[in-house]
C-alpha positions as CSV (number, residue, x, y, z in Angstrom):
1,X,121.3,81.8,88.0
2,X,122.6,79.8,91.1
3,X,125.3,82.7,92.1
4,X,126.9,85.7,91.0
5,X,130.5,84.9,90.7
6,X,131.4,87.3,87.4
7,X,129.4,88.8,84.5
8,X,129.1,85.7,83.1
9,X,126.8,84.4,85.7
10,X,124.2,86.5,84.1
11,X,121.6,85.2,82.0
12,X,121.2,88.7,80.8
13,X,123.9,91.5,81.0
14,X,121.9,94.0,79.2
15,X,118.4,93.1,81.0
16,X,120.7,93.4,84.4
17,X,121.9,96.9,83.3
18,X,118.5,97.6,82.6
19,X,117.0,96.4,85.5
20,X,120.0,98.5,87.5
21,X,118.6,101.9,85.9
22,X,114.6,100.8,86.6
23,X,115.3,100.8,90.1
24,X,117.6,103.6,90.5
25,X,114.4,105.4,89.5
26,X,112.2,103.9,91.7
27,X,114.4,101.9,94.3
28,X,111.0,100.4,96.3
29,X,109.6,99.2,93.2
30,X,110.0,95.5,94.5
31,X,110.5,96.2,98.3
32,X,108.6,93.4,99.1
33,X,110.9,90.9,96.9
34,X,112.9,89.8,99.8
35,X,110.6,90.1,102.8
36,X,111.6,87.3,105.2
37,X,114.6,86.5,103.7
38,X,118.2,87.3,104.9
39,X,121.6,88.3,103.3
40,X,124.8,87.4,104.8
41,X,127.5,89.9,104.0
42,X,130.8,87.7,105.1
43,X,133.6,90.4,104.8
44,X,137.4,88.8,104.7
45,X,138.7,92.3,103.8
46,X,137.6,96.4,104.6
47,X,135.1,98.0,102.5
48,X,133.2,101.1,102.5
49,X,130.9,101.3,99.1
50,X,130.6,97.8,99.0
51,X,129.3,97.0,102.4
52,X,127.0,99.6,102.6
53,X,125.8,99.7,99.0
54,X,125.2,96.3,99.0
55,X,123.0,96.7,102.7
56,X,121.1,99.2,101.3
57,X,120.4,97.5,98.2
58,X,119.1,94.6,100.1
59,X,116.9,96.8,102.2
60,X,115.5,98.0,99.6
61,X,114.4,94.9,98.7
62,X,113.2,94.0,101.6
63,X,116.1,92.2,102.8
64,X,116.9,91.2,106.3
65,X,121.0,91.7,106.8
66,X,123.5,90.7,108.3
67,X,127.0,91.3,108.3
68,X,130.4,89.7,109.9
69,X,133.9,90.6,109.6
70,X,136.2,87.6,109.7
71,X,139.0,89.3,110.0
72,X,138.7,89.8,113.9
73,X,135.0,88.9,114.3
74,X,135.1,85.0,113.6
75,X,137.0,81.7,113.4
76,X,140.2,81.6,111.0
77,X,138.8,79.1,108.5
78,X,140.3,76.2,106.7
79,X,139.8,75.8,102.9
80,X,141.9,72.3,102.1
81,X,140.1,69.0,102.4
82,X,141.9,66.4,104.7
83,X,143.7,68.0,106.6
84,X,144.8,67.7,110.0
85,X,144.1,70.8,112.0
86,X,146.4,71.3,114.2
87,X,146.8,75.1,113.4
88,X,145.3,78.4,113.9
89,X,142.4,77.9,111.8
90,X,139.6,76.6,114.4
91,X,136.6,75.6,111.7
92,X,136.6,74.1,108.3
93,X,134.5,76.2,105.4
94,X,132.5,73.2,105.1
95,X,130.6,73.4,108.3
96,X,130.6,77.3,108.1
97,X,129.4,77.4,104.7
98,X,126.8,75.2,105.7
99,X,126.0,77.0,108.8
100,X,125.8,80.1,107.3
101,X,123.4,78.0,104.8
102,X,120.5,77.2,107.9
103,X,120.9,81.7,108.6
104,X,120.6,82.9,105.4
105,X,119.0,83.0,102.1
106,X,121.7,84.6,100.0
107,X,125.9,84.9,101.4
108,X,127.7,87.7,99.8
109,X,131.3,87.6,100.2
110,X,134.7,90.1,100.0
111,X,138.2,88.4,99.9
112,X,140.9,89.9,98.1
113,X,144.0,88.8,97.0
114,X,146.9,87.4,98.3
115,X,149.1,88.9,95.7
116,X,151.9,86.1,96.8
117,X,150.5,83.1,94.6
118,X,149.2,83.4,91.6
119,X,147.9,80.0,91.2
120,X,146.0,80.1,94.4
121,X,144.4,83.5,94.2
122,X,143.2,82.6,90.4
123,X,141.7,79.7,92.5
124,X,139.1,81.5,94.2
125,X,139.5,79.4,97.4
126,X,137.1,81.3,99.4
127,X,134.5,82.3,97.0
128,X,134.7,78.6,95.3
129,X,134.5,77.1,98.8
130,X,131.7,79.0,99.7
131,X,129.6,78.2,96.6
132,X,130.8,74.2,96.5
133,X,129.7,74.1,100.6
134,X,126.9,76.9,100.9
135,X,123.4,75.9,99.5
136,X,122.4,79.2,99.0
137,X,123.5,81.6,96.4
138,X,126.9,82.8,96.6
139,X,127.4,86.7,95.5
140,X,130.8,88.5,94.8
141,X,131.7,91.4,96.5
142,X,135.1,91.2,95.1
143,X,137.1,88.3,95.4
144,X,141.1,87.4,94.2
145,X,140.2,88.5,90.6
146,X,136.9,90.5,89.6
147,X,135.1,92.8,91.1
148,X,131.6,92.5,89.2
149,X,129.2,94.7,90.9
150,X,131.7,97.3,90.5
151,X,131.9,97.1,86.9
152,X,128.0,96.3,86.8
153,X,128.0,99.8,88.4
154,X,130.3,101.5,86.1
155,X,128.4,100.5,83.2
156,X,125.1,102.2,84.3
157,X,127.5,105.4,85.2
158,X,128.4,104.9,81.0
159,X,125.2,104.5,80.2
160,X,124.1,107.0,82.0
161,X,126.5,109.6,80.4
162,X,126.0,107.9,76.4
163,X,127.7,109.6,73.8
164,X,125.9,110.4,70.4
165,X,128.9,109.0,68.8
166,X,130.7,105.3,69.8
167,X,132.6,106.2,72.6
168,X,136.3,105.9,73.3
169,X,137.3,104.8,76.8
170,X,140.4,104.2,78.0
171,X,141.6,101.9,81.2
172,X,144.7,103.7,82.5
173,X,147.0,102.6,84.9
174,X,148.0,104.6,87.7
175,X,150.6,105.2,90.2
176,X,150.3,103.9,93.9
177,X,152.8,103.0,96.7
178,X,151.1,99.5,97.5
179,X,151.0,96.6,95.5
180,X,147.1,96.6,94.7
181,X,145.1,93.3,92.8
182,X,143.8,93.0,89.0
183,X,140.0,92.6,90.1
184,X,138.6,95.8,89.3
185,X,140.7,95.9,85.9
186,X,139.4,92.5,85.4
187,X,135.9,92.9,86.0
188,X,135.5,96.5,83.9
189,X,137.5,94.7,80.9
190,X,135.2,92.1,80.6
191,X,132.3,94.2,81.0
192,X,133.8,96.6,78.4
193,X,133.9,93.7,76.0
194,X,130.0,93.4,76.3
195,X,129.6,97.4,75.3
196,X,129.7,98.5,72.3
197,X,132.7,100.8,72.4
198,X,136.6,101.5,71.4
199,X,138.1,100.2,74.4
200,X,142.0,100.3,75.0
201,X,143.8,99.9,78.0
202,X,147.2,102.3,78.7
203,X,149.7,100.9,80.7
204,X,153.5,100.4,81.2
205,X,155.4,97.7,79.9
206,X,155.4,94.8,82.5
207,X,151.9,95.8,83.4
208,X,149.9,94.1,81.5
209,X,146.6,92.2,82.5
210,X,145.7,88.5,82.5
211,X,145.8,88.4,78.6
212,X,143.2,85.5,79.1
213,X,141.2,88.3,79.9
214,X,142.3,91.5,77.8
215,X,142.3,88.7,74.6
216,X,142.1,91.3,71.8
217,X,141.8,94.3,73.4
218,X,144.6,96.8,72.2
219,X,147.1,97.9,74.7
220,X,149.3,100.8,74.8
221,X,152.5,102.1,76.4
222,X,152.1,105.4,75.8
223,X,149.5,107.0,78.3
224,X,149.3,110.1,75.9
225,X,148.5,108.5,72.8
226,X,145.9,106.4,74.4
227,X,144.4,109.0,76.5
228,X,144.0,111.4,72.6
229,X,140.2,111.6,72.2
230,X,138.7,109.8,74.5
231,X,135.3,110.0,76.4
232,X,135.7,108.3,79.5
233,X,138.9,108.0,81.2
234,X,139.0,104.9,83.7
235,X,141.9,105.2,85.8
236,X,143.2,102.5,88.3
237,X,146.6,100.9,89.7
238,X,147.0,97.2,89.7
239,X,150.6,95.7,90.4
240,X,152.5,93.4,87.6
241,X,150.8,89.7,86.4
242,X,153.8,88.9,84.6
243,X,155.6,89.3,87.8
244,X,152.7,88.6,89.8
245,X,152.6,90.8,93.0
246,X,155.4,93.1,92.3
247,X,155.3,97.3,92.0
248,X,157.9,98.1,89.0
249,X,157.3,101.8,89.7
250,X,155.7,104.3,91.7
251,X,156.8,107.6,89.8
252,X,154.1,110.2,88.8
253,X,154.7,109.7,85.0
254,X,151.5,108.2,85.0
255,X,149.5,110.0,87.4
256,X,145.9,111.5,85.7
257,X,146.7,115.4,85.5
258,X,144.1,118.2,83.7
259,X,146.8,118.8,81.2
260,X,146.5,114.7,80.2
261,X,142.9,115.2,79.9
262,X,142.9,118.5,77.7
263,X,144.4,115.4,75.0
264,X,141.2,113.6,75.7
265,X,137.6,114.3,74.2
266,X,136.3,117.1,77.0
267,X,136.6,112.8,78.9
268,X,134.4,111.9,81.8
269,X,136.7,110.7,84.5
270,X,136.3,107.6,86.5
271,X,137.5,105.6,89.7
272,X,136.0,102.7,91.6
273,X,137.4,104.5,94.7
274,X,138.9,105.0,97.5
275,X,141.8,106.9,95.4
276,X,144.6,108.1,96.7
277,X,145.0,112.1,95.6
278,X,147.6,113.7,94.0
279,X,149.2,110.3,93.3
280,X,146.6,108.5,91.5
281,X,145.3,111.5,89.8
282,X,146.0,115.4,90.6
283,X,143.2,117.1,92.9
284,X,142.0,119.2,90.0
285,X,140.5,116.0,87.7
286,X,139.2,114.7,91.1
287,X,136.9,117.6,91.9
288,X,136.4,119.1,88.2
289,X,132.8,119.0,86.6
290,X,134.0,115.7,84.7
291,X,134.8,113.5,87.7
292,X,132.2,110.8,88.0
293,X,133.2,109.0,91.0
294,X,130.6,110.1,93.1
295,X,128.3,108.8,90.7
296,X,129.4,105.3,90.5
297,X,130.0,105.1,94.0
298,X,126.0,105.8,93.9
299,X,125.2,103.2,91.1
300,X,126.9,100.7,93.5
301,X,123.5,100.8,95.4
302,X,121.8,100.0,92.2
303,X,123.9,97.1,90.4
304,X,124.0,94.9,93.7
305,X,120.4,95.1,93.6
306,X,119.5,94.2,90.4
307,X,122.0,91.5,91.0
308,X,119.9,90.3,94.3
309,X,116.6,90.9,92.5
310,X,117.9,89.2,89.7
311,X,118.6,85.8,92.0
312,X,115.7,86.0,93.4
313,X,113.7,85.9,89.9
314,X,115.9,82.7,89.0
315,X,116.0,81.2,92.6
């Protein structure tokens, strides 16, 4: 495995989930893997989970880190080839990449959407550029259109609360004032096609994923009738594809209440956080015995370091 871009970068989902839960039981079980060696964390955009998740998973390794904010710390980079630079962007990604190449082993890197041009954020310039300039692995910690160690961590949180039966789970669109990206919907779809589960996704008309990446999965307009017996609720606002950036709607229609999950099956409820309350879903699903986003926000520790450990077996 040269880098973690998606899911599909690994040579072994289920080994890698695997993995994830050996060393949430025993987190120093390799903390010697990455002694002398040094992750970059390049960070293009805020985080909370992911930044400190994915230092503490590299600690745990044995990791050396280091981490830089571009967006007031360094140079405003240049991604296109030949051109003149006459503008506010001061170095090219091709002599940071490979800078950043001579102080690290590893370069993990958060840059979200524009939301403005489709075309360009489904390009992956900055994750792409990193990985065609950088010589050292390359890891996603969410870029333009997937989130993977997020959904890596949700699918230890499923596994972790198995049903005896094959579950139901249910992506649900939310409400949210801002126009937010696809990459967490993205990532969890993909990964959901790699469970064995009944897996639909709830939303409104005109919000509909990539269907290059829901393919098959079946989609429904009516939040109720989706939400009936399910096991895990997943709920999340992203803004329209079709109409790539836009918000259609911001009404509470959708909004997670307990009285939309008394429909479901006694469901676990999920959220990559941060989630906004009362908007996304009510206070009461938030803190009730069934919310699991504490959890996952734990198992983020986890997935990123099975995903290091995992490079560093294939390096």
């Amino acid at each position: 495995m040269k880098h973690f871009i998606s899911l599909n970068d690994l040579p072994n989902f289920e080994q890698t989930l695997a993995l994830a839960k050996q060393l949430k039981a025993n987190p120093y079980a390799h903390e010697t893997a990455g002694k002398r060696k040094t992750l970059g964390l390049l960070f293009f955009n805020p985080s909370l989970r992911t930044r400190l998740s994915t230092q503490k998973a590299a600690q745990n390794l044995g990791f050396n880190t280091i981490v830089m904010n571009f967006s007031n710390e360094a140079w405003a980079l240049e991604f296109e080839d030949g051109t003149e630079m006459r503008g506010i962007r001061s170095e090219h990604v091709r002599e940071a990449a490979a800078v950043v190449s001579q102080y690290c082993d590893m370069v993990a890197i958060r840059a979200f959407a524009s939301l403005n041009n489709k075309e360009q954020d489904e390009a992956e310039i900055v994750l792409n550029s990193f990985a065609k300039y950088a010589s050292i692995p390359v890891i996603n910690m969410e870029s333009a259109t997937g989130h993977p160690l997020q959904s890596l961590a949700d699918a230890l949180t499923l596994e972790e609360h198995a049903t005896p039966h094959r579950p139901k789970v249910v992506l649900s669109w939310a409400p949210h004032p801002k126009a937010l990206p696809h990459a967490v919907g993205n990532s969890f779809t993909q990964m959901m096609q790699l469970r064995d589960a009944d897996y639909v996704i709830a939303n409104p008309e005109g919000y509909e994923l990539d269907p290059k990446i829901t393919k098959n999965i079946p989609i429904v307009h009516n939040q109720e009738e989706a939400l009936a017996g399910a096991d895990f609720i997943y709920a999340k606002n992203w803004c329209s594809y079709s109409q790539y950036g836009e918000v259609l709607r911001t009404d509470a229609e959708w909004m997670l209440t307990l009285e939309k999950m008394a429909l479901t099956n006694n469901a676990k409820f999920m959220h990559c956080l941060p989630i906004r309350r009362n908007i996304v879903a009510a206070d009461v699903v938030l803190d009730g015995p069934n919310s699991l986003v504490i959890e996952q926000a734990n198992n983020r520790t986890f997935a990123a370091q099975a995903v290091l450990k995992t490079l560093l077996d294939h390096a």
